[in-house]
GURO-174702 format. One line per 10 residues: their letters; for each residue z, x, y of N, C-alpha, C, O. Coordinates in Angstrom, 3 decimals. Each point is the difference from the previous one (the first is absolute). Layout:
BEGIN
a) Z/X/Y/Z/X/Y/Z/X/Y/Z/X/Y | ...
//
This chain:
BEGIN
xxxxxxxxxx) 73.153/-145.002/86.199/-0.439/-0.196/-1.364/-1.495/0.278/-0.079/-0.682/-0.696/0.752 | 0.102/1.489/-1.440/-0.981/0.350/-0.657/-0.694/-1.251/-0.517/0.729/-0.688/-0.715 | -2.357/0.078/0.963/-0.665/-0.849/-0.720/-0.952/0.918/-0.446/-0.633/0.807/0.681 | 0.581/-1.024/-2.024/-1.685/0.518/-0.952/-0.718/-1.274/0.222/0.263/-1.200/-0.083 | -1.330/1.980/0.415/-1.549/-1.110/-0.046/-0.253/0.152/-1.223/0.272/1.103/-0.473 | -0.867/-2.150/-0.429/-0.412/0.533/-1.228/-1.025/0.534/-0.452/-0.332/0.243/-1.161 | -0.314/-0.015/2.412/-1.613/0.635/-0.431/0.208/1.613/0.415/-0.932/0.801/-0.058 | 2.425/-0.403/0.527/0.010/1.413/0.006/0.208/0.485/-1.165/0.504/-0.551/-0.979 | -1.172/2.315/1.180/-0.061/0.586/-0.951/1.776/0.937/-0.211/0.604/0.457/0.971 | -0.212/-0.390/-2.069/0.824/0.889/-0.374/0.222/0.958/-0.921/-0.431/-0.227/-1.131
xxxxxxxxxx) 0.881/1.036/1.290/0.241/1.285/-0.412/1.189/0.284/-1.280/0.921/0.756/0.308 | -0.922/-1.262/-1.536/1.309/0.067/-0.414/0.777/1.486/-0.525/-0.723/0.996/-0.039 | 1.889/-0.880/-0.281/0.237/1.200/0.266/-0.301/0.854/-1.324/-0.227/-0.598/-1.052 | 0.227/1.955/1.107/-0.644/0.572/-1.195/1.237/1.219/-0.256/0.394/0.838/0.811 | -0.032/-1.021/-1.954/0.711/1.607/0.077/-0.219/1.356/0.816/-1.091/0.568/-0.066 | 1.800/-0.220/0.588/-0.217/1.378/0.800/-1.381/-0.160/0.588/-0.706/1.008/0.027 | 0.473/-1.564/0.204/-1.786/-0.626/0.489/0.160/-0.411/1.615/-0.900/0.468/0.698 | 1.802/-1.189/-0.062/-0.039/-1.057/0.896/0.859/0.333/1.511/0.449/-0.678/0.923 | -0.519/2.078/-1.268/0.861/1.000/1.386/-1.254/-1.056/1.269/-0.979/-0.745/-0.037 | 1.907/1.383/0.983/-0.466/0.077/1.493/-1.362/-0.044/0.213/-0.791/-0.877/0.348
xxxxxxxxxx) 0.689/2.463/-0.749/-1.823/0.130/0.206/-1.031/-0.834/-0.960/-1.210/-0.135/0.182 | 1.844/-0.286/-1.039/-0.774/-0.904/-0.900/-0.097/-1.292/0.666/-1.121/-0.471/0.192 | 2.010/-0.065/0.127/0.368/-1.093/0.649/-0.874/-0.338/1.466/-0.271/-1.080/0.525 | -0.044/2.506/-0.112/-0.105/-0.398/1.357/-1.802/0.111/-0.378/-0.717/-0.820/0.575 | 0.166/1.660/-1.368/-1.311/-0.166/-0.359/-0.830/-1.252/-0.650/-1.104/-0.407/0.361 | 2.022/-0.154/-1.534/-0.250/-1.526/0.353/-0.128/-1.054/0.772/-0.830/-0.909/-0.032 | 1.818/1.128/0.805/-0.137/-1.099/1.317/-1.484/0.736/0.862/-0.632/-0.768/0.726 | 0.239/1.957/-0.829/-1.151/0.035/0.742/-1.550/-0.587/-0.412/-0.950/0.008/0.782 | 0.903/-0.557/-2.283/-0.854/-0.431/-0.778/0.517/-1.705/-0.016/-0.646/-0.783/-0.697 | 1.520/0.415/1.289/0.008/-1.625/-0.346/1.276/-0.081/-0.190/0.325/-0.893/0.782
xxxxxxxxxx) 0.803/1.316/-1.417/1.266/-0.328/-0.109/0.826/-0.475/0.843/0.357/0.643/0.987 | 0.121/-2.004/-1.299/0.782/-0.639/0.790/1.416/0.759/-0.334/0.553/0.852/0.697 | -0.082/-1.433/-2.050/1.417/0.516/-0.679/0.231/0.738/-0.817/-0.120/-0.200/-1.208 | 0.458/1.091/1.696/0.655/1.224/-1.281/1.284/0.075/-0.325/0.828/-0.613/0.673 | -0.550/1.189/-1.488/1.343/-0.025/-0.675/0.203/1.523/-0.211/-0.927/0.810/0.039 | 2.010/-0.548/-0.230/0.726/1.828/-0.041/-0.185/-0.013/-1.005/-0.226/-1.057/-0.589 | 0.250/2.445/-0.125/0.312/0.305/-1.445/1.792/-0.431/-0.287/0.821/0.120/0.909 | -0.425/-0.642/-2.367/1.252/-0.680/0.002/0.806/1.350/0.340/-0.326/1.169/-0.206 | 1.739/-1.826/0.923/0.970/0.845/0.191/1.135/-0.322/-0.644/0.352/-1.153/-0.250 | 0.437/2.476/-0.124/0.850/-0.592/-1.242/1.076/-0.326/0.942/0.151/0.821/0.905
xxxxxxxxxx) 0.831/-2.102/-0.919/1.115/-0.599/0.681/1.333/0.972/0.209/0.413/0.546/1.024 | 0.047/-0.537/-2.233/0.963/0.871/0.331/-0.235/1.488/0.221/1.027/0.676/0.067 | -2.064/-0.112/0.044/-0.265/1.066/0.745/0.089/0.157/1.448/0.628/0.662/0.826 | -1.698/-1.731/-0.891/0.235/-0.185/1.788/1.221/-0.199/0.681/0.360/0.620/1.001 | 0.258/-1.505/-1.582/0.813/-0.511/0.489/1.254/1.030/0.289/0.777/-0.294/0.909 | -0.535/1.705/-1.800/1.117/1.105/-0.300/-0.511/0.732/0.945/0.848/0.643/0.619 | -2.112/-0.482/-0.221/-0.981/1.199/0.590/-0.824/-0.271/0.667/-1.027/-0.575/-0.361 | 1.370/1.030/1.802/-0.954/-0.156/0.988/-0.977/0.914/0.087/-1.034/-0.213/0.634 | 1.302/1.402/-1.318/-1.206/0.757/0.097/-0.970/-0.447/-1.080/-1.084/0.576/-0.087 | 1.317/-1.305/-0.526/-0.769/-0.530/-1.205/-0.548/-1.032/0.805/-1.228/-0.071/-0.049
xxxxxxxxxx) 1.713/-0.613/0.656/-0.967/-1.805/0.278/-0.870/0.896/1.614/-0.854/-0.608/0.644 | 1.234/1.845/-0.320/-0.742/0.512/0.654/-1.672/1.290/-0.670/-1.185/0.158/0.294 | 1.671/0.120/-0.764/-1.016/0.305/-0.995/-1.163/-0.744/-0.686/-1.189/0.273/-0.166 | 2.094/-1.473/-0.221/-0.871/-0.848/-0.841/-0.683/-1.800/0.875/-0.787/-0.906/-0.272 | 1.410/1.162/0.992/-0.681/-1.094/0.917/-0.171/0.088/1.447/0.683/-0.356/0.960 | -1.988/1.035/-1.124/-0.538/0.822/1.600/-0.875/-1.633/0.354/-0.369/-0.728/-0.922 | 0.175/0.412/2.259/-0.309/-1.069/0.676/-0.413/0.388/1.567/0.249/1.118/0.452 | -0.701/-1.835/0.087/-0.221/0.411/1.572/-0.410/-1.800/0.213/-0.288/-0.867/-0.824 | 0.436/0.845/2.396/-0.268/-1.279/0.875/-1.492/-0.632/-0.653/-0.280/-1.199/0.001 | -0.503/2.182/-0.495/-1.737/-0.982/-0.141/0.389/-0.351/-1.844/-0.826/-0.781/-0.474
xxxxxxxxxx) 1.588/1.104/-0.234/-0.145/0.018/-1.128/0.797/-1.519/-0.584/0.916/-0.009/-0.822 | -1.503/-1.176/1.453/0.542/-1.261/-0.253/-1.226/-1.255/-0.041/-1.067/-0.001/0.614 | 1.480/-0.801/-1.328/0.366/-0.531/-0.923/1.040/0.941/-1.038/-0.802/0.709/-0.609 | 1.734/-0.478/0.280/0.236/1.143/-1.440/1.275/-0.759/-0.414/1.050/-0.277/0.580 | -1.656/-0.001/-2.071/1.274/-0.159/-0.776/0.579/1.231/-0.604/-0.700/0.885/-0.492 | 1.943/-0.856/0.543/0.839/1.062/-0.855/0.612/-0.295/-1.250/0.968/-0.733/-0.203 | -1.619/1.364/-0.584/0.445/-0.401/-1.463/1.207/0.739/-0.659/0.058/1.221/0.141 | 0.970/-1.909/-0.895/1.230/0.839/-0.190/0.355/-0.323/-1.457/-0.754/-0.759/-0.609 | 1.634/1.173/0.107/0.077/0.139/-1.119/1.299/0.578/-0.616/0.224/1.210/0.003 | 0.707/-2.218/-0.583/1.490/-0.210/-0.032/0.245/-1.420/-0.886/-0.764/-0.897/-0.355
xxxxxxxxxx) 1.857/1.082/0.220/0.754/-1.137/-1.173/1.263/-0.417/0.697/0.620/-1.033/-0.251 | -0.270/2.008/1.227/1.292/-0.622/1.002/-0.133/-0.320/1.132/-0.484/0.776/0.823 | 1.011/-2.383/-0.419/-0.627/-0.627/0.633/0.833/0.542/1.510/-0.412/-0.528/1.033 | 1.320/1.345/-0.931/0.729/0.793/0.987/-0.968/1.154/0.596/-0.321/0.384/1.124 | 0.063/-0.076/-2.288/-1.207/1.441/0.652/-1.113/-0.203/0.360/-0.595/0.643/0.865 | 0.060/-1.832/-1.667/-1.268/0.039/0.566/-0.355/-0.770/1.557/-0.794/0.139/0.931 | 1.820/-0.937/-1.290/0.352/-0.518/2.180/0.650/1.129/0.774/-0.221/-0.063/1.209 | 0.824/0.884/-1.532/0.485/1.243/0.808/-1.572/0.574/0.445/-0.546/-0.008/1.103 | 0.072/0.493/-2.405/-1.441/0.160/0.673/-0.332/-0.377/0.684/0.123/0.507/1.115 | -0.766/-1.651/-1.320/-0.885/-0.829/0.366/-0.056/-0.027/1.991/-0.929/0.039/0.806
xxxxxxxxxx) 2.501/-0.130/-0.668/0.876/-0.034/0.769/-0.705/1.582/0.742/-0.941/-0.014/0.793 | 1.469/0.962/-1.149/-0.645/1.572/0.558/-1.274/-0.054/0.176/-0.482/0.451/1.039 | -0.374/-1.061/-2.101/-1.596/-0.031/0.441/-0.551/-0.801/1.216/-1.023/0.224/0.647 | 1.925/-1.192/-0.495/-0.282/-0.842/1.186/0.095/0.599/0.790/-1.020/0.296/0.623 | 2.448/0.271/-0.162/0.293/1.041/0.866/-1.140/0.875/0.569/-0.488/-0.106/1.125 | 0.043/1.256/-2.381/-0.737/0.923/0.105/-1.400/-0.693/0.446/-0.304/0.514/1.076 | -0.426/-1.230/-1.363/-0.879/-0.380/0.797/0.123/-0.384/0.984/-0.771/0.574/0.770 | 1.598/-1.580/-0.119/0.460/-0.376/1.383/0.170/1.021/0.877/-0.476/-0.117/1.129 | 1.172/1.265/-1.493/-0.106/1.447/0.312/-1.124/0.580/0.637/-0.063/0.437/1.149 | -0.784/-0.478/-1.982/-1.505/0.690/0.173/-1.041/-0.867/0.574/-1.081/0.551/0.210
xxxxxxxxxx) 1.164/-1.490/0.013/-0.597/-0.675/1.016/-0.579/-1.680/-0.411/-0.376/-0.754/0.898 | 0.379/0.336/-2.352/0.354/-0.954/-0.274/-0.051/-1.091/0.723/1.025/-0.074/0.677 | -1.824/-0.921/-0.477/-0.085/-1.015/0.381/0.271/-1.225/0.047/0.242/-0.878/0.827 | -0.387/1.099/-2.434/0.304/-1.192/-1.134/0.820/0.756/-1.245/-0.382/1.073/-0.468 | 1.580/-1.798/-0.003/0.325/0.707/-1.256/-0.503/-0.297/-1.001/-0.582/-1.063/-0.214 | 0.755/2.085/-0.646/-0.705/0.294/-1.192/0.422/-1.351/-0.974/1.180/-0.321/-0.141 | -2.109/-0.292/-0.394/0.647/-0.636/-1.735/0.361/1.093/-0.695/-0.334/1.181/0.093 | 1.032/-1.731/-0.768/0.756/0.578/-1.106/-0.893/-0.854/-1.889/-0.312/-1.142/-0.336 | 0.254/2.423/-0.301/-0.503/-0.681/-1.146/0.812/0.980/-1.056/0.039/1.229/-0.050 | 0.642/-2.311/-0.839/0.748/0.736/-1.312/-1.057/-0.044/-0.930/-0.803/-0.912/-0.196
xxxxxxxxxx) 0.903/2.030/-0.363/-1.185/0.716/-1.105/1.024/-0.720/-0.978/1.169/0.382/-0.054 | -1.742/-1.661/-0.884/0.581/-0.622/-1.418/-1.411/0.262/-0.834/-0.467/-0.921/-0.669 | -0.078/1.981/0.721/-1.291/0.445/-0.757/-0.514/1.162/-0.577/-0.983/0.057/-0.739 | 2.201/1.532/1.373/-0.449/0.773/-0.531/0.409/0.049/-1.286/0.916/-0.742/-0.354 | -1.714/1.891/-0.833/0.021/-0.224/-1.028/0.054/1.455/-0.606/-0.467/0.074/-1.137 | 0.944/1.086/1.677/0.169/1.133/-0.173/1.211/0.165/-0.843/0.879/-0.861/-0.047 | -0.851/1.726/-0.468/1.357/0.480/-0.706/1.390/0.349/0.828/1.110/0.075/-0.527 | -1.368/0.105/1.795/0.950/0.128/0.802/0.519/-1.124/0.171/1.123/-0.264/-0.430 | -1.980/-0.710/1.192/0.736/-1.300/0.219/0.761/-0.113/-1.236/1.204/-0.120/0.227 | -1.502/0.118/-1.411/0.997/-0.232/-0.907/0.819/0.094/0.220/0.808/-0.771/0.517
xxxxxxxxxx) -0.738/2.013/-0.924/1.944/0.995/0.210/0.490/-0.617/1.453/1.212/-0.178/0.122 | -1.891/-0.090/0.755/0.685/-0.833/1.694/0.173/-1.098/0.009/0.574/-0.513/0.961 | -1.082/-0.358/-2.205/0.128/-1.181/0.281/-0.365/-0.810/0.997/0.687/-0.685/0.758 | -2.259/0.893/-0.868/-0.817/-0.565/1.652/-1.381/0.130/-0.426/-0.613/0.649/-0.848 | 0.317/-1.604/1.852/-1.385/-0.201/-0.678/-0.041/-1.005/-1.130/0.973/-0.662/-0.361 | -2.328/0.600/-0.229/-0.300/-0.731/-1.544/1.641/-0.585/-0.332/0.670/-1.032/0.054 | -0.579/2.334/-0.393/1.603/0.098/-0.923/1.033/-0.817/0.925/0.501/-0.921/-0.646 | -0.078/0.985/1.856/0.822/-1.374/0.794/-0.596/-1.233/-0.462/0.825/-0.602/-0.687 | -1.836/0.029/0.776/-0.702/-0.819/0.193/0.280/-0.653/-1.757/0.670/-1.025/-0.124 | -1.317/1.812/-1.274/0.543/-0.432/-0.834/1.041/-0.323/-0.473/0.230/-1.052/-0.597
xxxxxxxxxx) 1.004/2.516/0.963/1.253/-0.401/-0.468/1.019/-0.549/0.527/0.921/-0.409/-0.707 | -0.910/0.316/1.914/0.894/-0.636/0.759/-0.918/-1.496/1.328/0.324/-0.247/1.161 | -0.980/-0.135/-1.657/-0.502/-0.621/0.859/0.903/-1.179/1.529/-0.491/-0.649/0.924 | 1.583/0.833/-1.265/0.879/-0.303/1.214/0.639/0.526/0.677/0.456/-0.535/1.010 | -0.207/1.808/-1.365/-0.175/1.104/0.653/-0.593/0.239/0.922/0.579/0.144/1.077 | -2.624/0.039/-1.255/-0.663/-0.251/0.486/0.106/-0.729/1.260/-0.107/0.432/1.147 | 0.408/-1.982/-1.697/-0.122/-0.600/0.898/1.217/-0.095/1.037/-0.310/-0.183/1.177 | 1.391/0.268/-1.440/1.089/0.737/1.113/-0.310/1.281/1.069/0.644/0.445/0.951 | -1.736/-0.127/-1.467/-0.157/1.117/1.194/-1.456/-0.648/0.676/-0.181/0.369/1.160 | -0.127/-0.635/-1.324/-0.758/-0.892/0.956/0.583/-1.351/0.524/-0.572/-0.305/1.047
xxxxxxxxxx) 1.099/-0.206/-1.256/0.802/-1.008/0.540/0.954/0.800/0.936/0.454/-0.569/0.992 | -0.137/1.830/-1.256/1.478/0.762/0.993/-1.278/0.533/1.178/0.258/-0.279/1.171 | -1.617/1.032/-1.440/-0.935/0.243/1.235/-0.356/-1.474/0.367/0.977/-0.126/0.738 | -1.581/-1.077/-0.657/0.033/-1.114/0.081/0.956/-0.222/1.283/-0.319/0.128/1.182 | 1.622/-0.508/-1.739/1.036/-0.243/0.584/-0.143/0.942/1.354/-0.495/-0.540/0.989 | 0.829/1.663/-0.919/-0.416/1.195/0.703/-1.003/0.509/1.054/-0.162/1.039/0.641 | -0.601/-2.572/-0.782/-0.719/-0.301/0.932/-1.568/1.331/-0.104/-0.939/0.333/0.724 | 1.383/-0.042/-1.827/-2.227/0.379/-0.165/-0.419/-0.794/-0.923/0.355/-0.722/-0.932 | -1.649/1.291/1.795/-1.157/-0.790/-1.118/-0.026/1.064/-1.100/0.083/1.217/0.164 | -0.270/-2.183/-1.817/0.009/0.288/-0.893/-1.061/0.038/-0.829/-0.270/-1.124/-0.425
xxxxxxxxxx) -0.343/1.867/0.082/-0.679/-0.189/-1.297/0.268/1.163/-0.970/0.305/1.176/0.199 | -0.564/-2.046/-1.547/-0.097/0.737/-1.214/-1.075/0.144/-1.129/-0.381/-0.974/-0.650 | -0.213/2.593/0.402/-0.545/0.160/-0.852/0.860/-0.077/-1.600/1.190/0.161/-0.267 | -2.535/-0.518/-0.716/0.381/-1.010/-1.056/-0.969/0.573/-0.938/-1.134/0.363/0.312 | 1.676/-0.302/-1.534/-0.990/0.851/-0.979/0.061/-1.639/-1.042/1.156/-0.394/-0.158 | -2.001/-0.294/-0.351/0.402/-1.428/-0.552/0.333/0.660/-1.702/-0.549/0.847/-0.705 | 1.605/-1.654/0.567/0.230/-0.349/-1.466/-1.142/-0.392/-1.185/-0.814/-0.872/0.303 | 0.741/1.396/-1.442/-0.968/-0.413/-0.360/0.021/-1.592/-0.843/1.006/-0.545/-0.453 | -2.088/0.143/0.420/-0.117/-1.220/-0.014/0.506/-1.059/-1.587/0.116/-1.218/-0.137 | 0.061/2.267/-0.748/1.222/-0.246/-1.489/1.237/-0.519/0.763/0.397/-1.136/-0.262
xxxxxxxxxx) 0.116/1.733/1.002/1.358/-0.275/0.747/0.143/-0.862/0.994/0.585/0.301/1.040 | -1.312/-1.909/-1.352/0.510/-1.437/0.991/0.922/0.153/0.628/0.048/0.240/1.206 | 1.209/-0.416/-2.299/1.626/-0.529/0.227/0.154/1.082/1.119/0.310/-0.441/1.106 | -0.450/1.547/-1.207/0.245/1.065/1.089/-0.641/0.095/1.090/0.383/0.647/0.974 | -1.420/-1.290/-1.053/-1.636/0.171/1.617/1.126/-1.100/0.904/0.692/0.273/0.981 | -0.820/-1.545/-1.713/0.580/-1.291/0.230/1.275/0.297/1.056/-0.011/-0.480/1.133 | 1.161/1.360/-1.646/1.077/0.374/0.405/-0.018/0.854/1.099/0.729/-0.122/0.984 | -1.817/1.245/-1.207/0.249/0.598/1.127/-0.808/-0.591/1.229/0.447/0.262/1.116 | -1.856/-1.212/-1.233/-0.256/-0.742/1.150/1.099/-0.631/0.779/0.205/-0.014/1.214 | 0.604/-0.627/-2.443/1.099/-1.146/0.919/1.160/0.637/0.826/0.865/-0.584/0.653
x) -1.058/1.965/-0.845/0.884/0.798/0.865/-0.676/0.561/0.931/0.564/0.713/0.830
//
């Protein structure tokens, strides 16, 4: 298991921003933890040449969370599941956290139902797929875009989940 100190610095992930070489140039300026650019779940999960493409890693590139991005709580542990793999693979020391993106806010996530859009409309949803990685034995975290603050009854609800 992975401990964060809290006085390390991290890297959070950036659209198409947060490849390898990005990753590995931060950690040469101070970066403790970086995170991948998000990977879409059921992509990966259909396509190995895809979760190979899109999530390049090597043995020095840790601390690293892998961020994913899905509404089915089958695919995104299938992943999750292959990414473990694939780093353990490559020399991996420690496995990766896993972090579900409940924050992007693109027009895509829309139409995918992930991201922002999980997070508002189905918020148990949400939380079934982190409870299924949970269970699954990774560490979890989730990015979170907050509700705005007109909407109590709803902040309220989705904390208690």
């Amino acid at each position: 298991m992975m401990v964060v100190n809290p006085c390390y610095f991290v890297c959070a992930p950036m659209v198409d921003q947060s490849g390898l070489a990005f990753r590995e140039l931060v950690r040469r300026y101070g970066v403790h933890l970086a995170y991948t650019p998000m990977l879409h779940a059921g992509m990966a999960a259909s396509s190995d040449e895809y979760l190979r493409r899109e999530f390049q890693t090597r043995s020095t590139d840790t601390p690293l969370v892998v961020q994913l991005a899905g509404d089915d709580a089958d695919l995104v542990e299938r992943t999750a599941v292959k990414v473990r793999r694939r780093a353990l693979d490559l020399g991996h020391g420690v496995e990766p956290w896993i972090d579900l993106n409940l924050g992007c806010p693109q027009k895509i996530a829309s139409r995918g139902n992930y991201g922002a859009f999980l997070f508002e409309r189905d918020v148990d949803r949400a939380a079934t797929v982190v409870h299924r990685l949970s269970a699954a034995a990774f560490q979890v975290s989730v990015k979170v875009r907050l509700l705005p603050e007109d909407d109590d009854d709803d902040v309220s609800k989705t904390i208690a989940a």
